[in-house]
N, C-alpha and C positions, 0 to 999 in steps of 0.2 A: 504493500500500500504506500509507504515511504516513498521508495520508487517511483510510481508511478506518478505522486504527485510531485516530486523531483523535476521530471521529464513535462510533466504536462506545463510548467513553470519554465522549462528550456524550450521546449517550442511555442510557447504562445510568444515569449520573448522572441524569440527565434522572430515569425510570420511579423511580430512589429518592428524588428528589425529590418525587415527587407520591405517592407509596405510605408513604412512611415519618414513621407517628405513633410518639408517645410517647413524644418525648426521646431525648437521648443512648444511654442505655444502650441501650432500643431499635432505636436507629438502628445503632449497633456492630450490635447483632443482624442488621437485615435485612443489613449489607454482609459480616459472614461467610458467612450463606448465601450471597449473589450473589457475591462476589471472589473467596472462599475453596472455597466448595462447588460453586458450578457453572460458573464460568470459569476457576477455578483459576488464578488470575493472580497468587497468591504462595502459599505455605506456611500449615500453622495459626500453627507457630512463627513467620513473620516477622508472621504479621498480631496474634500475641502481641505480639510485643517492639513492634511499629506502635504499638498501640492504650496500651503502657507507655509510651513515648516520649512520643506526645500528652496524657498525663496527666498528664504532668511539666510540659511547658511551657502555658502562660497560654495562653488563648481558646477553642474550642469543640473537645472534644475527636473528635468526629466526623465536623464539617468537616475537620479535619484528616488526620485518617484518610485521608477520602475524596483531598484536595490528594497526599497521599503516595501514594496508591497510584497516581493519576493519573501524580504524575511519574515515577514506577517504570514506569509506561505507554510513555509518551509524551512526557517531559521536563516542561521548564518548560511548556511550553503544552498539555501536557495535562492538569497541576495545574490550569490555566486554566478549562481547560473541564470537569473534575470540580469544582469549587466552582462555572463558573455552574450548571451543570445541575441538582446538587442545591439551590441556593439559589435558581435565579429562580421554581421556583412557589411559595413561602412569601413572595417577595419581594413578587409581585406583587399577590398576595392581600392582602398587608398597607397598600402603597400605596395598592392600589386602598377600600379600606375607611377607610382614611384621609383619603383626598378626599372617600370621601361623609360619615364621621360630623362633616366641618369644615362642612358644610353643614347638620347637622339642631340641632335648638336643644336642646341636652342636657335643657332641664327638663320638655320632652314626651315622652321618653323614660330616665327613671330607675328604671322598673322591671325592664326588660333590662341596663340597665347597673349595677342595683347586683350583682343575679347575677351577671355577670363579675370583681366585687370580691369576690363570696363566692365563688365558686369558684376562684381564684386562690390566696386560705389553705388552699384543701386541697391545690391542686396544690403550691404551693409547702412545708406540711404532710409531703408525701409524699415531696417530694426531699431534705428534711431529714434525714427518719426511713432512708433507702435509704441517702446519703451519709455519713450519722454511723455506720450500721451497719458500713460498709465503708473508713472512714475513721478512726473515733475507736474504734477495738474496745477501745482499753484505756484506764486512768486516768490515764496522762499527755497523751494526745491529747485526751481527754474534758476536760481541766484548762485545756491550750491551747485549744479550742473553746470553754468560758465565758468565758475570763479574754480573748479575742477579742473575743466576743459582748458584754461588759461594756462594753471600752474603745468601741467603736465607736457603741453605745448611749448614754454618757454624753460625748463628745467630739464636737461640732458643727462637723465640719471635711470640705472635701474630699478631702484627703488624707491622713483619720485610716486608709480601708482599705489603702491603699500600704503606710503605718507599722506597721500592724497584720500584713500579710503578711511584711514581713521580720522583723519583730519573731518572728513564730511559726516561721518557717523560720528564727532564732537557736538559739530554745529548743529545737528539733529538734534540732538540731546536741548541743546539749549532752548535753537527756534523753533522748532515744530511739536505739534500737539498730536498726540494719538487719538481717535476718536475711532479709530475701524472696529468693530467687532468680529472678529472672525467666526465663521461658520465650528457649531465643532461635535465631533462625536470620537469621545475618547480613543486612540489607535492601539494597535499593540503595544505595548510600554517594552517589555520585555525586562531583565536586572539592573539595578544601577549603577553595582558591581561592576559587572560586564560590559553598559556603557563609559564609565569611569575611565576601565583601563583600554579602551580604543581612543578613548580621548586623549589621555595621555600620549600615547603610541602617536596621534596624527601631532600632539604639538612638541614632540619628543622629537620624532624624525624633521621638523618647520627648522628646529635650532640645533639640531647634532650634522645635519647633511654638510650644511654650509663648512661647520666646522672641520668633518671628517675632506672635505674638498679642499680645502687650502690645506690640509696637512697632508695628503694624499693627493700627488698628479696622475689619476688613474682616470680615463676618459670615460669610462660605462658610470662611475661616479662621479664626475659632473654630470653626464647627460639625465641618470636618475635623480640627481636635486636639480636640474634647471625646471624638469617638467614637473617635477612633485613641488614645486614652489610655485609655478604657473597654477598647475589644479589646484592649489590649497588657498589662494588670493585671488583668484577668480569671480566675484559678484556679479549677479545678474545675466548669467547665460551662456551658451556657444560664442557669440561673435565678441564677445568682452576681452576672451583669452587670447585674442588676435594682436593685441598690443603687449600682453607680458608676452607670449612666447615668441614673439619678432623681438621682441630684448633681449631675451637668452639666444635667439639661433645665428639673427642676421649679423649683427655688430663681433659676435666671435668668431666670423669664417663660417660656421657649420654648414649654412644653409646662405645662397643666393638669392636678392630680394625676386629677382624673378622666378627662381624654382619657389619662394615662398608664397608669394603671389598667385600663381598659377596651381597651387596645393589648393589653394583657400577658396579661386575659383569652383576645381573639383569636388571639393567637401562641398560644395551649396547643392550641387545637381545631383546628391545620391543622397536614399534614406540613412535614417539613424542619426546620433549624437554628431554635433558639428564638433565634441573635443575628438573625434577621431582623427583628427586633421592631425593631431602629434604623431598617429602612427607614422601619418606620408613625411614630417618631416624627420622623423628617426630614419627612416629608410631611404633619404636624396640624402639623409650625413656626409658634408664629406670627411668625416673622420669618424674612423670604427672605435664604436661599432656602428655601424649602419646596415642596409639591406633587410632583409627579414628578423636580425637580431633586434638591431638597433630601432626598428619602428614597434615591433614586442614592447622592450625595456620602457620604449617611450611612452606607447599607449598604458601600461600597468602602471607606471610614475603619476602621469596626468589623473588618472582614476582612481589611484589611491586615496588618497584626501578626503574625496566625496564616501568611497566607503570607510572608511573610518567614522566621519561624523555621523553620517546618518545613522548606522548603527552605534554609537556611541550618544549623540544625543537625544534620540528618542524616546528613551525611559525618562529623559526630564524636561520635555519638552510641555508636559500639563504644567507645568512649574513657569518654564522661561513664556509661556504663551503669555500668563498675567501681566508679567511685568511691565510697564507702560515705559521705562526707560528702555529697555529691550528694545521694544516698537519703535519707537523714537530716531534711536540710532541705526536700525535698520531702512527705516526711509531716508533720513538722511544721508546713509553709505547708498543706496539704490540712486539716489539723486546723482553720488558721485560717481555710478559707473554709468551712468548717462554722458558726464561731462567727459569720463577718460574716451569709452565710443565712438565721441564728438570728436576729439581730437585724433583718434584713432585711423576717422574716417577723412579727415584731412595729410594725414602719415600717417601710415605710409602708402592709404590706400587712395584717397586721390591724386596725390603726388607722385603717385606710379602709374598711372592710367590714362589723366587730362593731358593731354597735350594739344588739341585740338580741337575745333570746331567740330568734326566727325565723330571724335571721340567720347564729346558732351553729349551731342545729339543720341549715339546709339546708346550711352547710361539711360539719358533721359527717355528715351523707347522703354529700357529693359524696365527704368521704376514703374514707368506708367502700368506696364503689363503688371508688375508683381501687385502693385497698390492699388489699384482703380478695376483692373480689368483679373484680378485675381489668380491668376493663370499659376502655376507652381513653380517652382525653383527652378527643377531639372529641366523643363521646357524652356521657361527664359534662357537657363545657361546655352541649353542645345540653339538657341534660337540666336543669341551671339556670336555664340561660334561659326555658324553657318553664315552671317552678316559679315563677319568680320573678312572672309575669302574676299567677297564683291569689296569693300571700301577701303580694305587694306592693298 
């Protein structure tokens, strides 16, 4: 019986994994239909309060979802096998394309891949515009989202977006009032024991990595703290992670802003998690490990974080939900990953892309389709790339 509910928890992950375009918000969508509507394997209410919980803490907020409801399943190892199933077909997708574009000589093929640079600014365009809506509704979030957007723009630092996130979840604290009530129907709680010491574990690894790296020049150990520090500072979604991990890959050699570019493209057009995007750049590494090792390493670095907390915070989450400071500093930090985005989406992702009047016009095509005319991700992207032959 174990077993089979095991399995029945790997492929249902499994079928969301290869079905579910369009981002997070999206993806929330297809797994209320399936959890909620037609397995009924929790509540609207608890997949409420679920889906509020994972919004709170750092990393992908639908992976996590999905890690929760697994172990609401099936325990720790069914969290397990809800995050491979939903991640290995985007994973492999991305590895696999990544072996081959190390292989093709990018200057024979610049006209498909600058369309992947211009359709990027719409996608990424379009998460702004969705996130800021639902994030920055009023002029003091809107206030924290420039004065974000500013610092991080004019401060040349790896650790300006850290600084930046608690700095905005300060300002929360001070200016903004909590008034949300959230939806709730008790979740699995599970030990608090057993959350405790994952907690530990996820902020034990945040400050020993770094450590063990500068005292250790072993490259599989920087590349597993670049991405385990991406996933674990992460707020507010897939495209968020787009400006920490262009800070760990591009400025150290590993990755070239156009094989990075051109990854982030490909992660929009295929189902599943957009942090699968670390697989493809562990695997264009130019320093090993990379290829199939090195996009592994990468991918379990990036997604550790998220499983840590969520199994780790859960049993105290009836706890942290009260707290109105809590709420506080969590709209405030949401504020600031609107600003870092913003800036995000000016470098390195317009800044790679605009160059021209052609090049504005076919973004400004690709937003209209995603935002007005609703069309999906993978179509836009197929639909650039075929545009880009004719005007390139």
């Amino acid at each position: 019986m174990e077993i089979m509910r095991h399995l029945e928890i790997f492929l249902t992950a499994l079928r969301l994994g290869f079905t579910s375009f369009g981002g997070p918000v999206a993806h929330l969508s297809f797994f209320h239909d399936e959890y909620v509507k037609k397995k009924k394997w929790l509540s609207e209410e608890a997949y409420a309060d679920l889906v509020a919980l994972c919004q709170f803490l750092p990393g992908p907020a639908s992976s996590q979802v999905g890690m929760a409801i697994g172990l609401s399943r099936g325990g720790i190892f069914g969290a397990i096998l809800s995050w491979i199933g939903f991640t290995l077909p985007s994973a492999v997708i991305l590895i696999f394309f990544g072996l081959g574009i190390t292989h093709l000589d990018l200057k024979d093929h610049q006209q498909w891949l600058h369309g992947l640079k211009v359709v990027a600014v719409a996608v990424v365009a379009q998460a702004i515009l969705s996130m800021g809506k639902k994030l920055c509704p009023d002029r003091e979030r809107i206030t924290i989202a420039l004065i974000s957007s500013f610092i991080v723009l004019n401060f040349n630092s790896p650790y300006i977006q850290i600084l930046v996130l608690f700095g905005a979840g300060f300002l929360g604290v001070l200016f903004l009032k909590s008034t949300t009530d959230l939806p709730h129907d008790p979740i699995h709680q599970g030990r608090k024991s057993v959350g405790a010491i994952f907690v530990a574990v996820f902020l034990s690894l945040l400050v020993v990595l770094p450590l063990l790296r500068a005292v250790f020049p072993n490259q599989t150990l920087h590349l597993f703290d670049s991405f385990y520090r991406a996933g674990a500072l992460v707020f507010g979604g897939g495209h968020v992670v787009l400006p920490l991990l262009k800070a760990e890959v591009v400025p150290s050699g590993w990755v070239t802003n156009d094989l990075f570019m051109a990854g982030y493209g490909v992660a929009n057009a295929i189902p599943g998690p957009l942090f699968a995007f670390s697989s493809y750049l562990g695997a264009v590494s130019a320093v090993p490990p990379n290829g199939i090792l090195g996009g592994m390493i990468s991918l379990m670095a990036t997604f550790l974080p998220s499983f840590l907390l969520i199994i780790g915070v859960i049993p105290f989450w009836e706890k942290l939900r009260s707290l109105s400071k809590i709420r506080q500093s969590m709209m405030g930090l949401n504020a600031g990953v609107v600003g870092i985005l913003l800036a995000a989406f000016y470098n390195p992702v317009w800044t790679s892309a605009i160059f021209s009047l052609k090049d504005l016009a076919l973004a400004c095509v690709c937003f209209i389709l995603l935002e007005y005319w609703r069309r999906p991700s993978w179509a836009v992207v197929l639909f650039a790339i075929v545009v880009s032959f004719f005007i390139y």
